[in-house]
C-alpha positions in Angstrom: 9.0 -25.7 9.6 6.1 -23.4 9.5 2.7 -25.3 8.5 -0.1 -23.2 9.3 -0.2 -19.7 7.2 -1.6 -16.3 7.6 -4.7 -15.6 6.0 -3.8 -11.4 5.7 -1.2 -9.2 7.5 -0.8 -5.5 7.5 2.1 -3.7 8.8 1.9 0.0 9.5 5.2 2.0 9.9 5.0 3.8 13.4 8.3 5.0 13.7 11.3 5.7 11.5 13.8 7.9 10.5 12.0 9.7 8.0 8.1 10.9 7.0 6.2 10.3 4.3 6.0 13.5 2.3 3.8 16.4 3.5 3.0 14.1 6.4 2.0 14.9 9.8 4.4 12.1 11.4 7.1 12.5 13.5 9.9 11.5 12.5 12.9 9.7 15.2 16.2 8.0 14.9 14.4 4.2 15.4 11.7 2.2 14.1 8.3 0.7 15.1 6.1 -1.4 13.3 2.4 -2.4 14.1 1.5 -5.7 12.5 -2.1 -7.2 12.2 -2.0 -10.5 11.5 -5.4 -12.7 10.9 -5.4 -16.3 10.9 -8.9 -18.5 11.0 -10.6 -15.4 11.9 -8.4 -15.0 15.2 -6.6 -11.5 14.6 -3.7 -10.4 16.7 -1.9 -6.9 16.9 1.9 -6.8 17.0 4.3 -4.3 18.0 8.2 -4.7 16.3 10.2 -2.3 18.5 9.3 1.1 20.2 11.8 3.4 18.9 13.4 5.8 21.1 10.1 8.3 22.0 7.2 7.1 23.3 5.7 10.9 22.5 6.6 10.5 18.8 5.2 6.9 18.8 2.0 8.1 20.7 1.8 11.0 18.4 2.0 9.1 14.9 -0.5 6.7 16.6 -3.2 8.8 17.4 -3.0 9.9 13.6 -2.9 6.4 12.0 -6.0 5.6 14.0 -4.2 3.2 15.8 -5.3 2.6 19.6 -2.5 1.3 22.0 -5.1 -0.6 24.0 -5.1 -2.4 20.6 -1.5 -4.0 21.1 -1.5 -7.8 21.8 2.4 -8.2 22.2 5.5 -6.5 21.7 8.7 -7.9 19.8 11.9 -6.4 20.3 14.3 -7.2 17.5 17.4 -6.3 20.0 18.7 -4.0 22.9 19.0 -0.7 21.6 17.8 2.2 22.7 16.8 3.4 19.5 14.4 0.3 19.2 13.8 -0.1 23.0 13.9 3.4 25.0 10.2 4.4 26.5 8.9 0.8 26.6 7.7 1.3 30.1 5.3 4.6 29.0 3.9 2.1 25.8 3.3 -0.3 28.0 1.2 2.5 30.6 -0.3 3.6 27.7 -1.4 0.4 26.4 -2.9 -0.3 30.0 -2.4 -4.2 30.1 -1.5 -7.0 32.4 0.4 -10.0 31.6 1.1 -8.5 28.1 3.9 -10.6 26.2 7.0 -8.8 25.3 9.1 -11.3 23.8 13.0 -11.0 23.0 16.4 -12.7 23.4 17.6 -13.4 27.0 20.2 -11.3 26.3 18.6 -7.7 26.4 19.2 -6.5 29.5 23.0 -6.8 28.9 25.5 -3.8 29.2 26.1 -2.9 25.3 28.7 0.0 24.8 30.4 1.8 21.9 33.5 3.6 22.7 34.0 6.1 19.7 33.8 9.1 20.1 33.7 8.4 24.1 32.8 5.8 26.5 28.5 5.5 26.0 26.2 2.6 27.1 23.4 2.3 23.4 21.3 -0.7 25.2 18.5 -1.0 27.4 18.1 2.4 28.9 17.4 2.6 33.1 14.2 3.4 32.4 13.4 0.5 30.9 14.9 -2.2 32.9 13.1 -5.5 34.0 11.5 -4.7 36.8 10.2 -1.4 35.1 8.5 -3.5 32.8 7.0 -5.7 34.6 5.8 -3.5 36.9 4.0 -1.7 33.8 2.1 -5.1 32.4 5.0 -6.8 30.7 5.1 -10.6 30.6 8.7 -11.4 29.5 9.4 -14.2 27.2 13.1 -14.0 27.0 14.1 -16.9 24.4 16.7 -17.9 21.6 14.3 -20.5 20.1 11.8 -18.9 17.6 8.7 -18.0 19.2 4.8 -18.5 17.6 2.7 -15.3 17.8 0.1 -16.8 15.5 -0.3 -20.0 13.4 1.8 -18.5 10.5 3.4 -15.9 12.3 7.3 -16.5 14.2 9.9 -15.0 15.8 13.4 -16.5 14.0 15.1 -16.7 17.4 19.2 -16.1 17.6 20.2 -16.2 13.6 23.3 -18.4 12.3 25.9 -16.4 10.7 26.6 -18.5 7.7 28.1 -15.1 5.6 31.6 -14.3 5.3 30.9 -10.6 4.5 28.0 -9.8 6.9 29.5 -8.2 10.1 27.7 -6.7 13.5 27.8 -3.1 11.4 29.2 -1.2 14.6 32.0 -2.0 16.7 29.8 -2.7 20.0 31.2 -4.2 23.3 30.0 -5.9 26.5 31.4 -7.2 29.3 31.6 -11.1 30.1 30.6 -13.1 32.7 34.5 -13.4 33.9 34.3 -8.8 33.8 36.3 -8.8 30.4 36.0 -6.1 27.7 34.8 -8.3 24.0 33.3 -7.5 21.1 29.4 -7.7 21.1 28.2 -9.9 18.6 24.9 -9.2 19.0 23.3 -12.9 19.4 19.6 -11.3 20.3 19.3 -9.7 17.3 15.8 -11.4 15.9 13.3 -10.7 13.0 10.2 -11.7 13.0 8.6 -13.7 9.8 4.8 -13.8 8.1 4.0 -16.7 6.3 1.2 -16.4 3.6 0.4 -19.2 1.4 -0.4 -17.4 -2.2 2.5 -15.0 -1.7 5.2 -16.6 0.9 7.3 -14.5 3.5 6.9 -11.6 5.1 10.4 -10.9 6.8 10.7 -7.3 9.6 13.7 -7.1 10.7 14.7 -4.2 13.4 18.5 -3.9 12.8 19.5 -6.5 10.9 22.5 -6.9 13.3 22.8 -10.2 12.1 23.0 -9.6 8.2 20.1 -9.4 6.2 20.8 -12.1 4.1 22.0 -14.5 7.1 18.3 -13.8 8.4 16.7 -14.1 4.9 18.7 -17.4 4.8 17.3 -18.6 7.7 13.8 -17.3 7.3 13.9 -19.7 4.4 15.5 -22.7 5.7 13.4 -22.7 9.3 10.3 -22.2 7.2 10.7 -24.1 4.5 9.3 -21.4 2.0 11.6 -20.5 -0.6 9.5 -17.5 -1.9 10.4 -13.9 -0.3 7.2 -11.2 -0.9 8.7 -8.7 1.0 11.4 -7.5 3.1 10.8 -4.9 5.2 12.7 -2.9 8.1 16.9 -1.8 9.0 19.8 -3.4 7.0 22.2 -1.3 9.1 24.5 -0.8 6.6 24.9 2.6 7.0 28.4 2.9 8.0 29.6 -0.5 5.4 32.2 0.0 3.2 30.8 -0.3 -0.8 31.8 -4.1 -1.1 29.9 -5.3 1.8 27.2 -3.3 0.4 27.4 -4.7 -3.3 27.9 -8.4 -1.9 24.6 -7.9 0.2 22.6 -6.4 -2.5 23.8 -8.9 -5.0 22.4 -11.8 -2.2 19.2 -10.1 -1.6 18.7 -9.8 -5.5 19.0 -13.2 -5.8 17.0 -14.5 -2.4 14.6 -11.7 -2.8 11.5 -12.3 -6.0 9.4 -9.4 -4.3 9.9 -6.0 -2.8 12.3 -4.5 0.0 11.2 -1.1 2.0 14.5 -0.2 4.2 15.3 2.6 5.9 16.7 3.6 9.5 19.8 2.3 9.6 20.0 1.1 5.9 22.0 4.0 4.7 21.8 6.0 1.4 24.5 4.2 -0.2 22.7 0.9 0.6 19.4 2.5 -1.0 21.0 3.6 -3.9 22.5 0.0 -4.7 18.6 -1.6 -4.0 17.2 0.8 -6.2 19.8 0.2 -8.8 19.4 -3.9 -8.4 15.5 -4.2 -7.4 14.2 -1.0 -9.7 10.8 -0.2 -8.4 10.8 -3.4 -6.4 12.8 -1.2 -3.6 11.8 1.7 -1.9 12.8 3.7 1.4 11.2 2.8 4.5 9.1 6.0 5.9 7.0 6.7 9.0 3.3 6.4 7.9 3.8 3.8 5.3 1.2 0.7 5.3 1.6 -2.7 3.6 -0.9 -5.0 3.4 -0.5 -9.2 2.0 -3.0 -11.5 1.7 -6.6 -11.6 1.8 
């Protein structure tokens, strides 16, 4: 139950697939967010994911004004590279010690696709643990929700309550007895705002777990009913048309306020938002800045 709320939150759109138009941004398969969030005065800076270049992130940085020796914490959503790879420059760039980077204890697992061939998609070498910590990082490797800020959470691992939400790629791992399963992705997290005129705030990375599993559970562990915005990856990309009616249909009726996705999302998924949510949907794009609350 979250108690305490938000008094403002902007969230600026590092990294993603696509530009704003006649933009200066670099563009990069991934997605970064940078979150300021003020609470009694107190105001914290939050990075959601790196992407998968640290010189694209860098870049669009310099040009949003936005000074890496600004960064508070880091959230990874998951293990991919594509939200993950170059953590270990950020973090020499950001030039901190002790600096939390909070995620699932699950990251540093091997995560694998097969098709078209045999190729590890999860934390890159670069990047392992003791890289990290060697560059500043303070790990905080949980499944429980995590508070950032009075009025601002990490959902932890996400239930999935959905029969028609699925992982969206047919990932594997390797157990602890060295068997070949299906990766269900359990780190997959979001991270949610909480603002009391307006209600939730939900950035998702992936949304490996199903959007509306995490929208679900958004509500229930904060007890606030009211969505304002959704905002990040639905990965729906590769989903066949029914999944993608059945989740649009749920977000229409969990969602009162706006959804920006992109990244993985898909253009078939974006063309069934718009058609649902009208001008209350629009494509997620690298330079983009949302602001809620005071």
């Amino acid at each position: 139950m979250i108690t305490e709320y938000l008094d403002r939150i902007s969230i600026t759109v590092v990294a993603e697939d696509s530009v704003l138009y006649e933009s200066p941004y670099w563009g990069q398969h991934g997605i970064s967010l940078y979150v300021q969030a003020e609470h009694n005065t107190v105001v914290r800076n939050i990075l959601i994911d790196v992407g998968q270049s640290p010189e694209a992130l860098l870049h669009n940085m310099r040009l949003l004004g936005i000074d890496p020796a600004s960064i508070d914490a880091i959230v990874l959503t998951h293990c991919h590279y594509d939200h993950t790879q170059g953590l270990a420059e950020v973090l020499k760039a950001i030039g901190k010690r002790d600096l939390p980077v909070i995620a699932h204890p699950d990251l540093f697992r091997l995560d694998f696709i097969v098709n078209p061939y045999l190729r590890h998609v999860g934390v890159m070498a670069g990047d392992s643990r003791q890289e990290l910590e060697a560059n500043g990082a303070c790990l905080f490797l949980t499944a429980d929700p995590l508070q950032l800020l009075p009025g601002l959470t990490t959902t932890g691992y996400i239930p999935r309550t959905t029969d028609f939400e699925e992982v969206g790629i047919p990932l594997k791992t390797i157990d602890s007895e060295g068997k070949v399963v299906m990766d269900p992705m359990n780190d997959d997290i979001s991270v949610i705002a909480a603002l009391k005129d307006e209600g939730l705030v939900i950035l998702s990375g992936c949304s490996h777990a199903g959007i509306v599993n995490i929208v679900k559970h958004a509500k229930s562990y904060s007890g606030i009913d009211t969505v304002a915005c959704v905002i990040g990856g639905l990965h729906l990309v590769e989903a066949p048309m029914e999944r993608i009616k059945k989740t649009v249909d749920a977000m229409h009726d969990l969602v009162g306020g706006t959804v920006f996705a992109g990244h993985c999302t898909g253009f078939n998924a974006q063309v069934e938002l718009r058609k649902q949510f009208g001008d209350r949907f629009k494509p997620l794009q690298t330079g983009q800045k949302f602001v809620f609350g005071k």
